[in-house]
N, CA, C and O of each residue as an XYZ file, in Angstrom:
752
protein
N      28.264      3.308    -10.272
C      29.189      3.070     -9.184
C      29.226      4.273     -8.259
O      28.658      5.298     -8.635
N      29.831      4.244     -7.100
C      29.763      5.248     -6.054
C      31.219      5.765     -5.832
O      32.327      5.290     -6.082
N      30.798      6.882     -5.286
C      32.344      7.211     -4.714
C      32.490      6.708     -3.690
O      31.441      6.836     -3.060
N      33.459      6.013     -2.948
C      33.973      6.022     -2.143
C      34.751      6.691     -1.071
O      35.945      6.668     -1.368
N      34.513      7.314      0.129
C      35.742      7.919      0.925
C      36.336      7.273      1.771
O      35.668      6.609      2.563
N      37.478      7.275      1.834
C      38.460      6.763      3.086
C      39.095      7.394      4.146
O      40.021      8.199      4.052
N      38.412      6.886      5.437
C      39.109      7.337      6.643
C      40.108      6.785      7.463
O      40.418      5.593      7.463
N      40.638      7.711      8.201
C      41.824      6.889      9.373
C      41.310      7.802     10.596
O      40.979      8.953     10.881
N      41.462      6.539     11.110
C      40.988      6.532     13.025
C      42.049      7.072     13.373
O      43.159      6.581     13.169
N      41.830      8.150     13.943
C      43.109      9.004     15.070
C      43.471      8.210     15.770
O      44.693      8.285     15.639
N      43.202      7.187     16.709
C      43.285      6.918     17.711
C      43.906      5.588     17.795
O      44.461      5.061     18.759
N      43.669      5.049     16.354
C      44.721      3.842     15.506
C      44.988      3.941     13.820
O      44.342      3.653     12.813
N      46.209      4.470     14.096
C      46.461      5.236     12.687
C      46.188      4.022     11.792
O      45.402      4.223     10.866
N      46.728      2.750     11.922
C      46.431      1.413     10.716
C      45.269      1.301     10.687
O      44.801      0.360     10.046
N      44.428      2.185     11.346
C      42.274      1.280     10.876
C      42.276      2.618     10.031
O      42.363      3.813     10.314
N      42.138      1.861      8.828
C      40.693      2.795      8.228
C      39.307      2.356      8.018
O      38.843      1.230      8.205
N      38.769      3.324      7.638
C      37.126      3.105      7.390
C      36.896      3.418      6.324
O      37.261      4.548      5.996
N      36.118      2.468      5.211
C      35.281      2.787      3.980
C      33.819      3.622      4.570
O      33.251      3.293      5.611
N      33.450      4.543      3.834
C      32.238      4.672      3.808
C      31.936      5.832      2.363
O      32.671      6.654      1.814
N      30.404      5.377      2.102
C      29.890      6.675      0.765
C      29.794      7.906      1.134
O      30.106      8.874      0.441
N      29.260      7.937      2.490
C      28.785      8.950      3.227
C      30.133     10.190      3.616
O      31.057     10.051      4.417
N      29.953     10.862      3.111
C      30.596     12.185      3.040
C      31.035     12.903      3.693
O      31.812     13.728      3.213
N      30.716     12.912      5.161
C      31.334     13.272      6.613
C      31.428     12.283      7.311
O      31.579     12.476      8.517
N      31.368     10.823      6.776
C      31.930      9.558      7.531
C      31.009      9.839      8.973
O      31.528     10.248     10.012
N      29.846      9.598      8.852
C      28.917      9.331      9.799
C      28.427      7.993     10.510
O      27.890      7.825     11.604
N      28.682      7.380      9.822
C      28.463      6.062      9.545
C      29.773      5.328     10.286
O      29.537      4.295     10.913
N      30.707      5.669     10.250
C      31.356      5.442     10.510
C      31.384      4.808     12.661
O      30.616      5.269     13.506
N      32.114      4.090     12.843
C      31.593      3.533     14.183
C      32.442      4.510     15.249
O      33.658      4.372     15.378
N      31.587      5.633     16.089
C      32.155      6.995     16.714
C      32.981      6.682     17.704
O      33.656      7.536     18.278
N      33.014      5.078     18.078
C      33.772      4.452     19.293
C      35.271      4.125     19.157
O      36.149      4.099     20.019
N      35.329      3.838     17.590
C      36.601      4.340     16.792
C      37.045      5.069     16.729
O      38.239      4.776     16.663
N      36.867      6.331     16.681
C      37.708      7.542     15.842
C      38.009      8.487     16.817
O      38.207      8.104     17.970
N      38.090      9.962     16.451
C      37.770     10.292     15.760
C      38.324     10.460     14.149
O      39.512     10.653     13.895
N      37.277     10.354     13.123
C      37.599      9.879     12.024
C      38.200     10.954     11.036
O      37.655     12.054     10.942
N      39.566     10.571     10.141
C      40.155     12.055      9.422
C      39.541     11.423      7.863
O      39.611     10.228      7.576
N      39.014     12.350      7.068
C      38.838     11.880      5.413
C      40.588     11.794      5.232
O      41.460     12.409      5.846
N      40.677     10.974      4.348
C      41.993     10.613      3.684
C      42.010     10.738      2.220
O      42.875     11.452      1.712
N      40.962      9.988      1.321
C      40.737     10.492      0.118
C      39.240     10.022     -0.121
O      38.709      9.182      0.606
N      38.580     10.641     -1.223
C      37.561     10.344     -2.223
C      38.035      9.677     -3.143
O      38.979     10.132     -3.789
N      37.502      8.456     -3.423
C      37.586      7.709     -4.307
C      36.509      7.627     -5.548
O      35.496      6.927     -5.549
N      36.734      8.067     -6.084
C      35.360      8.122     -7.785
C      35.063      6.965     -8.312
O      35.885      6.082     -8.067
N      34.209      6.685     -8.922
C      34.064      5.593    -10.060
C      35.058      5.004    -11.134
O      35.434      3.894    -11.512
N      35.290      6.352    -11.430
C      36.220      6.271    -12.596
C      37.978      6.681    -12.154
O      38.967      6.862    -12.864
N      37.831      6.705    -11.089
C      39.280      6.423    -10.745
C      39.756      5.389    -10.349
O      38.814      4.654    -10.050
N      41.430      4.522    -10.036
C      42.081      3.950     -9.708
C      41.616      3.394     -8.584
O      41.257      4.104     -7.644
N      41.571      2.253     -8.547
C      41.534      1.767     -7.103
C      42.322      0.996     -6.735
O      42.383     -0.226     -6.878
N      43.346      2.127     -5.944
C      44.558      1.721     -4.928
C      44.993      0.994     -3.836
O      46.163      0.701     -3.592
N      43.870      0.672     -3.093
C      43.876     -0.010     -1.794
C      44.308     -0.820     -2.023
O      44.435     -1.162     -3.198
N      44.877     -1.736     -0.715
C      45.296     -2.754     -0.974
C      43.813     -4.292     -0.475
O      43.953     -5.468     -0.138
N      42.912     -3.655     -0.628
C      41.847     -4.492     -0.842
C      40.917     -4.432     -1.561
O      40.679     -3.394     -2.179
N      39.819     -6.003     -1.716
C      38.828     -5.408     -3.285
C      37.978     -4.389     -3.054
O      37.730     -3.888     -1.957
N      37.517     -4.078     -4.145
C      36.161     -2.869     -4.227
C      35.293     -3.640     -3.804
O      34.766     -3.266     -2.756
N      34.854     -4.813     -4.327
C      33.957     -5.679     -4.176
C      34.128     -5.608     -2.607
O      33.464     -4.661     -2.185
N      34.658     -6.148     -1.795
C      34.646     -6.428     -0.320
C      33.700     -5.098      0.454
O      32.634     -5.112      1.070
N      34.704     -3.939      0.068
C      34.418     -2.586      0.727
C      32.887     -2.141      0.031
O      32.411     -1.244      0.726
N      32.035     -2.470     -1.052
C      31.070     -1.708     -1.338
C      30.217     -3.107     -0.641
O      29.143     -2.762     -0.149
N      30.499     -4.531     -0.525
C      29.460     -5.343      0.175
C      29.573     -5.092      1.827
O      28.449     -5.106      2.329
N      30.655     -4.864      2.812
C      30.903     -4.115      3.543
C      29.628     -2.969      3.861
O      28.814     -3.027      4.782
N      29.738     -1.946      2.813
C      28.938     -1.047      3.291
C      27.630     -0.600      3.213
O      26.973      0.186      3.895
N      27.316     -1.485      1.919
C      25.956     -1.821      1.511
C      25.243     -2.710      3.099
O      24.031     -2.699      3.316
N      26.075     -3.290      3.885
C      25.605     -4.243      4.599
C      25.264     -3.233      6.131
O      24.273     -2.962      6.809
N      26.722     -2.917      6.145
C      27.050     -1.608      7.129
C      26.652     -0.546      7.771
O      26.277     -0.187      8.887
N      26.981      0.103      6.019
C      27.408      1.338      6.131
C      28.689      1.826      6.451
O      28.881      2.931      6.959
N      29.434      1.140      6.204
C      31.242      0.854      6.346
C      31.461     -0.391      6.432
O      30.812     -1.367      6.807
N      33.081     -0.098      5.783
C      33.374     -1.151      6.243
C      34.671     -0.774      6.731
O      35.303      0.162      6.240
N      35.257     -1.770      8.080
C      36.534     -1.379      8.326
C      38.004     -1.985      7.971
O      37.932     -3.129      7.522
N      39.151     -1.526      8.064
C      40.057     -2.132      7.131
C      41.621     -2.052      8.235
O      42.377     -1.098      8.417
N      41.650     -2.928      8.592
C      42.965     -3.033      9.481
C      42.829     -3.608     11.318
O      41.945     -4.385     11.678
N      43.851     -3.052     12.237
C      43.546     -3.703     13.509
C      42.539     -2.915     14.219
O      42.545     -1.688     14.312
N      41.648     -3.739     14.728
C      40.855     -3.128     15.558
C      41.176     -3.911     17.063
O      41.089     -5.122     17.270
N      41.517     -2.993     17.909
C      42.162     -3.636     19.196
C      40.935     -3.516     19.936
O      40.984     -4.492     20.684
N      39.652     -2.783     20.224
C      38.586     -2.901     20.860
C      37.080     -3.851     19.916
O      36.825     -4.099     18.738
N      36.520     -4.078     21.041
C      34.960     -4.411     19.670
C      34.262     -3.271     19.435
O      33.697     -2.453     20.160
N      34.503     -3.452     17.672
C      33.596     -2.626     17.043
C      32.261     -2.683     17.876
O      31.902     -1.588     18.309
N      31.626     -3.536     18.117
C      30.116     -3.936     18.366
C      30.255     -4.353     19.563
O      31.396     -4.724     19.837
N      29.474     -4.422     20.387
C      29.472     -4.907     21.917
C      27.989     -6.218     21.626
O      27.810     -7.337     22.108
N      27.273     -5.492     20.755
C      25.666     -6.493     20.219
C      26.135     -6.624     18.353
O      26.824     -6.047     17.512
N      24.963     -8.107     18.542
C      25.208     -8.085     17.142
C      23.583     -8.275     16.554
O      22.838     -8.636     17.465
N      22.952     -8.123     15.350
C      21.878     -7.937     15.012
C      21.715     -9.596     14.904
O      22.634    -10.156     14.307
N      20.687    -10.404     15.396
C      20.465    -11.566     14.550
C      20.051    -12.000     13.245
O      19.531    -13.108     13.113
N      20.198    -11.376     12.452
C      20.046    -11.750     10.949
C      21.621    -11.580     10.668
O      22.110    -12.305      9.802
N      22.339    -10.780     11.264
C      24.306    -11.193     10.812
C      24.406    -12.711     11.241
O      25.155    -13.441     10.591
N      23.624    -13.266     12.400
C      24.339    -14.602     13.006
C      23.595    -15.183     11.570
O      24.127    -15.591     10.538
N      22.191    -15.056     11.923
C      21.512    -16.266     10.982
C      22.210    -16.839      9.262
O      22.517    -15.830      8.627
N      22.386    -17.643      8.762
C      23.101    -18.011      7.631
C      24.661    -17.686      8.151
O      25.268    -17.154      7.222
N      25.403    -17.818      9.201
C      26.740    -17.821      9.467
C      27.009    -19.383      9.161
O      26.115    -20.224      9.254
N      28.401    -19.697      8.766
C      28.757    -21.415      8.765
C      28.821    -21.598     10.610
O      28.471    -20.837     11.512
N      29.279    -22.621     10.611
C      29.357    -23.579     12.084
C      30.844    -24.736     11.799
O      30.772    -25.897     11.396
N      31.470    -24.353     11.977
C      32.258    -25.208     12.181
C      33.206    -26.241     13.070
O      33.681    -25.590     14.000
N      33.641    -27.597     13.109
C      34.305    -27.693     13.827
C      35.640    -27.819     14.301
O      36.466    -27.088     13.755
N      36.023    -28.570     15.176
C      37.840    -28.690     15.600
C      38.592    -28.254     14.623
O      39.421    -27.345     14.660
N      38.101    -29.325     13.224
C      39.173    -29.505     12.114
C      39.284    -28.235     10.805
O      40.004    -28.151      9.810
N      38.056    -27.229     11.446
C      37.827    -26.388     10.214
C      36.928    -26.604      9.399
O      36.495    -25.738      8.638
N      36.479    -27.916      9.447
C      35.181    -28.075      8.517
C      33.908    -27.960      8.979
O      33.519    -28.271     10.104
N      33.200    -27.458      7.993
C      31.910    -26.911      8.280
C      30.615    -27.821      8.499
O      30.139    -28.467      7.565
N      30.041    -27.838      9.857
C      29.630    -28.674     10.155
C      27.524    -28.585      9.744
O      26.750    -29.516      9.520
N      27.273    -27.143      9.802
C      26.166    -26.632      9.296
C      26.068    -25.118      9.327
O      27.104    -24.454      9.370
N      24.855    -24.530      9.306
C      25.025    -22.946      8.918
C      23.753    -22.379     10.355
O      22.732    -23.066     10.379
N      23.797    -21.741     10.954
C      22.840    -21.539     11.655
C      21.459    -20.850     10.878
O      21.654    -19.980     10.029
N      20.071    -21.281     11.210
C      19.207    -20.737     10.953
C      18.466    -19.612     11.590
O      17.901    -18.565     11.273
N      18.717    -20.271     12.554
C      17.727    -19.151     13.194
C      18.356    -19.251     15.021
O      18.932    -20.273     15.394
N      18.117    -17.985     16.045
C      18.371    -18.183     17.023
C      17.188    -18.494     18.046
O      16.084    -18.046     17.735
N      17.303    -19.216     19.238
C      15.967    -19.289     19.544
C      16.290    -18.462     21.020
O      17.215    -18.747     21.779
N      15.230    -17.304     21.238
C      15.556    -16.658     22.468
C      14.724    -16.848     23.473
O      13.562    -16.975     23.086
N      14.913    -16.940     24.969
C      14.084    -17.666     26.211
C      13.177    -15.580     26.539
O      13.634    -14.478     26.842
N      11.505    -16.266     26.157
C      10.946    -14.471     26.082
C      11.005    -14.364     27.490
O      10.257    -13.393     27.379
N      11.187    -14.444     28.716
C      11.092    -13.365     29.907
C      12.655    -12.490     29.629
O      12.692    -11.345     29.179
N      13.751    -13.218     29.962
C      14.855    -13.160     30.007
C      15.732    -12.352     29.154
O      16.682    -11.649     29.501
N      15.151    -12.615     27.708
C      16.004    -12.369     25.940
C      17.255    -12.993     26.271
O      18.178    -12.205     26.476
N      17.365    -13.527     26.316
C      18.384    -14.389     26.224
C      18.721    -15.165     25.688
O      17.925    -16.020     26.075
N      19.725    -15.950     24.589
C      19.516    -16.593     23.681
C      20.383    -18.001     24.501
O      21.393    -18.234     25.165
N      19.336    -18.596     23.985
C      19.448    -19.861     24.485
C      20.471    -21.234     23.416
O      21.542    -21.833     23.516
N      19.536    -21.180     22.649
C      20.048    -22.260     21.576
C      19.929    -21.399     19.906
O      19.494    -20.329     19.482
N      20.446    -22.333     19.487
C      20.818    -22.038     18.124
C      20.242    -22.875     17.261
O      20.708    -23.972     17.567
N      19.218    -23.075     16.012
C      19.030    -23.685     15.018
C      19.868    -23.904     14.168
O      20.083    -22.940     13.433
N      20.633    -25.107     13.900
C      21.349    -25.277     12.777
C      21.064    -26.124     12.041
O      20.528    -27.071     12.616
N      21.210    -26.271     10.649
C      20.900    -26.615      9.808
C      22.410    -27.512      8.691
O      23.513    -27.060      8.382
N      21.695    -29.010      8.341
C      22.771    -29.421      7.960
C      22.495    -30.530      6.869
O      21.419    -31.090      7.081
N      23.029    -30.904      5.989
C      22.865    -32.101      4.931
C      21.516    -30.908      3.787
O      20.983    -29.822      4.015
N      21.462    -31.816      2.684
C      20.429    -31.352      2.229
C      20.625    -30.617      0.565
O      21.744    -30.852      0.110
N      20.288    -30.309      0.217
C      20.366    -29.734     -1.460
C      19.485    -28.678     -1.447
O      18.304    -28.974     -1.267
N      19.853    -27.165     -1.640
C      19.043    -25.639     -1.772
C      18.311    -25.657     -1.147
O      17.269    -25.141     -1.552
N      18.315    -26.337      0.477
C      17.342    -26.903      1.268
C      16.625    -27.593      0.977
O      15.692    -27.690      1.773
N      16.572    -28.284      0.015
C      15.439    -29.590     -0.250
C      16.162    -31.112      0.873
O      17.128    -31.732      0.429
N      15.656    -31.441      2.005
C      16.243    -32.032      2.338
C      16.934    -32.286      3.772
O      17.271    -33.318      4.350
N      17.011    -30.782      4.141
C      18.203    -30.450      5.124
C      17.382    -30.454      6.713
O      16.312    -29.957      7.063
N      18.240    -31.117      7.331
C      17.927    -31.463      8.570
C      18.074    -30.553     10.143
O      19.250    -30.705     10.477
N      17.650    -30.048     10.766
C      18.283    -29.432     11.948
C      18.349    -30.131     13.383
O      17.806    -31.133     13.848
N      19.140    -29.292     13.833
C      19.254    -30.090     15.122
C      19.856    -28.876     15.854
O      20.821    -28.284     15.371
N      19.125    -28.394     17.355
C      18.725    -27.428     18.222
C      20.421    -28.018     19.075
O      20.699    -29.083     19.627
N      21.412    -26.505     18.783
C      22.489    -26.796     19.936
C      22.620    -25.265     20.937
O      22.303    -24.087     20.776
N      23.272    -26.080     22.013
C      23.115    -24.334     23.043
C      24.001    -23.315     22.606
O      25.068    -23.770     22.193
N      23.929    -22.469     22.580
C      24.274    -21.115     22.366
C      25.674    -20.924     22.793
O      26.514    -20.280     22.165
N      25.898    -21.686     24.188
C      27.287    -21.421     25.226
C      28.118    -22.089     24.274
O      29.292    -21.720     24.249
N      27.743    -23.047     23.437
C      28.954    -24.440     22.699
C      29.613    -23.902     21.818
O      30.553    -24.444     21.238
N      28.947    -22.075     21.486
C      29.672    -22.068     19.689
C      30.341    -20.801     20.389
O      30.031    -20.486     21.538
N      31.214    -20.138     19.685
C      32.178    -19.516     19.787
C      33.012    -18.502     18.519
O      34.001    -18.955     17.944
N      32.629    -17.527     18.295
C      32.922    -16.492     16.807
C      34.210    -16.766     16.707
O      34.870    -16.472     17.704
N      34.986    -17.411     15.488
C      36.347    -17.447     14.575
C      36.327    -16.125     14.048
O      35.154    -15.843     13.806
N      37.000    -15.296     13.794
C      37.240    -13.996     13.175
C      37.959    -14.564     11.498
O      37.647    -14.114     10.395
N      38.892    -15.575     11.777
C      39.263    -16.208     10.463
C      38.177    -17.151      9.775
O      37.953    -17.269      8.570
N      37.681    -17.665     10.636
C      36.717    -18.385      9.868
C      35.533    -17.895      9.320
O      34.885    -18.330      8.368
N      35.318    -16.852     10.100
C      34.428    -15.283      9.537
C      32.710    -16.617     10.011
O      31.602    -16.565      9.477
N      33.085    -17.417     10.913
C      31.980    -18.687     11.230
C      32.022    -18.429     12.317
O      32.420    -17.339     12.727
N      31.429    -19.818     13.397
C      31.353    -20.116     15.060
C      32.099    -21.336     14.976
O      31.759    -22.286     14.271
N      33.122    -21.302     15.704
C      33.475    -22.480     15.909
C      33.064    -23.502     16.894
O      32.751    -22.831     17.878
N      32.899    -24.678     17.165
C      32.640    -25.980     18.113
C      32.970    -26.856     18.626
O      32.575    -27.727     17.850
N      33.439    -27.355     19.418
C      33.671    -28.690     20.250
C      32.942    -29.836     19.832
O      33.479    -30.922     20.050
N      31.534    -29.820     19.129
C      30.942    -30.847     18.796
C      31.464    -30.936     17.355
O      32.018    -30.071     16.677
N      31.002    -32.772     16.932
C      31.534    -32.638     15.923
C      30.366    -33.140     14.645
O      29.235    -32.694     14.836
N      30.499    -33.798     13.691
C      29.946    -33.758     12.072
C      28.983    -34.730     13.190
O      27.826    -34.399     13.448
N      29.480    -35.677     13.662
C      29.152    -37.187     14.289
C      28.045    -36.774     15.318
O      27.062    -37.465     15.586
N      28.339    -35.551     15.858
C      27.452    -35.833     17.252
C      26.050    -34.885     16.163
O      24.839    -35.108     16.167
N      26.668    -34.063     15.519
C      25.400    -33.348     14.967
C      24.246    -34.308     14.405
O      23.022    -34.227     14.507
N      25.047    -35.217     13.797
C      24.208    -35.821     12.765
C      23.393    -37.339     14.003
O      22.602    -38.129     13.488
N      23.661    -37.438     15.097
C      23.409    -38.304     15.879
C      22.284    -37.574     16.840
O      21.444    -38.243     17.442
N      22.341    -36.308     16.913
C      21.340    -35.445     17.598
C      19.771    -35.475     17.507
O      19.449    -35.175     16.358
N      18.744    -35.713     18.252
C      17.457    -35.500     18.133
C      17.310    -34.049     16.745
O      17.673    -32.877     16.844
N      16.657    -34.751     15.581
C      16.607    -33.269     14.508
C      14.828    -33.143     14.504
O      13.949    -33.821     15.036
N      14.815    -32.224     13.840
C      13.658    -31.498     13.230
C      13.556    -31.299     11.700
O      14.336    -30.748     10.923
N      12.417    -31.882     11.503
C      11.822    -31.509     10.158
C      11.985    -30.256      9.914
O      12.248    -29.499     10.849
N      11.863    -29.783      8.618
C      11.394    -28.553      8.316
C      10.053    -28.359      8.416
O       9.297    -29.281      8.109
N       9.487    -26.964      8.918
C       7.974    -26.959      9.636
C       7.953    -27.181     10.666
O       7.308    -26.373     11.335
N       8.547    -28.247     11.361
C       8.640    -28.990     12.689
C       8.527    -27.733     13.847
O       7.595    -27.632     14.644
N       9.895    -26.639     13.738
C      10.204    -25.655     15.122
C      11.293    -26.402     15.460
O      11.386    -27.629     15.505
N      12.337    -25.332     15.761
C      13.375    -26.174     16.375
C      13.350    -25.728     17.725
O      14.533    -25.526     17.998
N      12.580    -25.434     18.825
C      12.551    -25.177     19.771
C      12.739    -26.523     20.330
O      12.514    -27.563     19.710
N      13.229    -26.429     21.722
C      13.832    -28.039     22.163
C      12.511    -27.956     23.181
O      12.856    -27.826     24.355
N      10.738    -28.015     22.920
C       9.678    -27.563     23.451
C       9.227    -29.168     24.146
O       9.864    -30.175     24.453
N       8.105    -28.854     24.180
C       7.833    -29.954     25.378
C       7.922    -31.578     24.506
O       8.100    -32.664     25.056
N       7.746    -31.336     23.084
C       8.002    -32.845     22.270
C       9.458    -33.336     22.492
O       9.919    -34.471     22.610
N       9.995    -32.182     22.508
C      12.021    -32.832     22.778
C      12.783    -32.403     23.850
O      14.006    -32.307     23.755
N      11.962    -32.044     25.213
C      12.879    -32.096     25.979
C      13.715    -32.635     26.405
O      14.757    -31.991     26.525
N      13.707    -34.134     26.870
C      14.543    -34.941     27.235
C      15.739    -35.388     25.786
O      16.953    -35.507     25.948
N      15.140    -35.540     24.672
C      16.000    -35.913     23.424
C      17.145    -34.309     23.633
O      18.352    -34.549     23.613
N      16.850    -33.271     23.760
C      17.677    -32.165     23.994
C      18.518    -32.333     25.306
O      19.715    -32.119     25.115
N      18.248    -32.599     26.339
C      18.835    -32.575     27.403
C      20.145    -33.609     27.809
O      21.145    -33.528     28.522
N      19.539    -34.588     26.948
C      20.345    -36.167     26.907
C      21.622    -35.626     25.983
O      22.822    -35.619     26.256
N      20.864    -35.141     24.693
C      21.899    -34.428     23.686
C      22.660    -33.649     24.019
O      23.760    -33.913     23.534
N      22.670    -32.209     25.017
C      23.516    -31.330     25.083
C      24.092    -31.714     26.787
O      24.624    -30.835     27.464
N      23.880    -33.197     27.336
C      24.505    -33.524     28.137
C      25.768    -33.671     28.122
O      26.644    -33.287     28.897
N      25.810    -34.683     26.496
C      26.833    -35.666     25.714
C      27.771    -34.834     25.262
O      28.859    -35.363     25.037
N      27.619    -33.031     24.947
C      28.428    -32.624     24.409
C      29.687    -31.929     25.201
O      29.632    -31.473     26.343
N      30.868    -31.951     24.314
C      32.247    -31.268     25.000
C      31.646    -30.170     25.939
O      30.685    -29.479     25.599
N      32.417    -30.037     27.404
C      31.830    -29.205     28.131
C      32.865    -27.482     27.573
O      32.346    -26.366     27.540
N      33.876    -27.696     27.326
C      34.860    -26.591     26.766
C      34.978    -26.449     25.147
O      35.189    -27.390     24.381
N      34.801    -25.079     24.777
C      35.697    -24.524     23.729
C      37.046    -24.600     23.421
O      37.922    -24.550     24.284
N      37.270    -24.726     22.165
C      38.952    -24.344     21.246
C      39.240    -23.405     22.294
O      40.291    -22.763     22.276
């Protein structure tokens, strides 16, 4: 097991920051500046009022993790392998599929649409269907994207095999266009 240290952001006394790292480097510099508060050992108590488990998957992922209000964004970008395997959910909270993969337009980088992925058993099975990028929307509670579309329109959507490509390319243009015509023009 690792030690743990805990910091507090000057600048918002309720955030702290987990990190292993020993002068809290790691730590996100747009936050802080950062005070050590304590070292936490292996074999000591763990006091927080959150799990170990959370804060060492946190930072294994990280390199911190943070713990309280954050009134600015941590991140302004996010890496696409955090989106990829996120849930998708809709209106009601239920999860409508998980995104696979993002698909980005190469002059531009710009991400266009989203691969999601839905139905199916350890993927044996599971179907996708290419939605735009503008439709989904980050839940902080749902720790997902939330949607305007629903179980119905997904599963009614032009899909793709696996192997197939979910690019909406010259085989599905119009099946894409017809599709993301039909959908809610507004977000929750």
């Amino acid at each position: 097991m690792r030690t743990y240290r805990l910091f507090q952001a000057a600048n918002s006394p309720d955030l702290r920051g987990f990190t292993d790292e020993p002068a809290g480097a790691n730590l996100p510099p747009d936050l802080g500046p950062w005070t050590l508060i304590r070292a936490i050992g292996p074999d000591e108590e763990w006091t927080p009022a959150i799990s170990r488990a959370v804060v060492a998957a946190g930072i294994i992922e990280n390199g911190f993790y943070l713990w309280g209000p954050v009134e600015q964004a941590a991140h302004l970008i996010i890496e696409s392998d955090r989106v990829e395997g996120t849930a998708v959910f809709d209106r009601k909270n239920d999860q409508i599929g998980t995104i696979k993969r993002l698909l980005i337009e190469k002059v531009s980088g710009r991400v266009l649409y989203v691969d999601v992925t839905f139905g199916g058993f350890l993927g044996i099975g599971s179907r996708h269907v290419t939605i735009p990028w503008e439709k989904l929307a980050y839940d902080k509670e749902l720790e997902g994207y939330r949607t305007d579309i629903t179980e119905a329109q997904v599963r009614a959507a032009a899909t793709v095999s696996e192997g197939e490509g979910a690019s909406p390319g010259r085989r599905r243009p119009q099946d894409t266009r017809d599709y993301s015509d039909d959908l809610p023009r507004g977000l929750i």
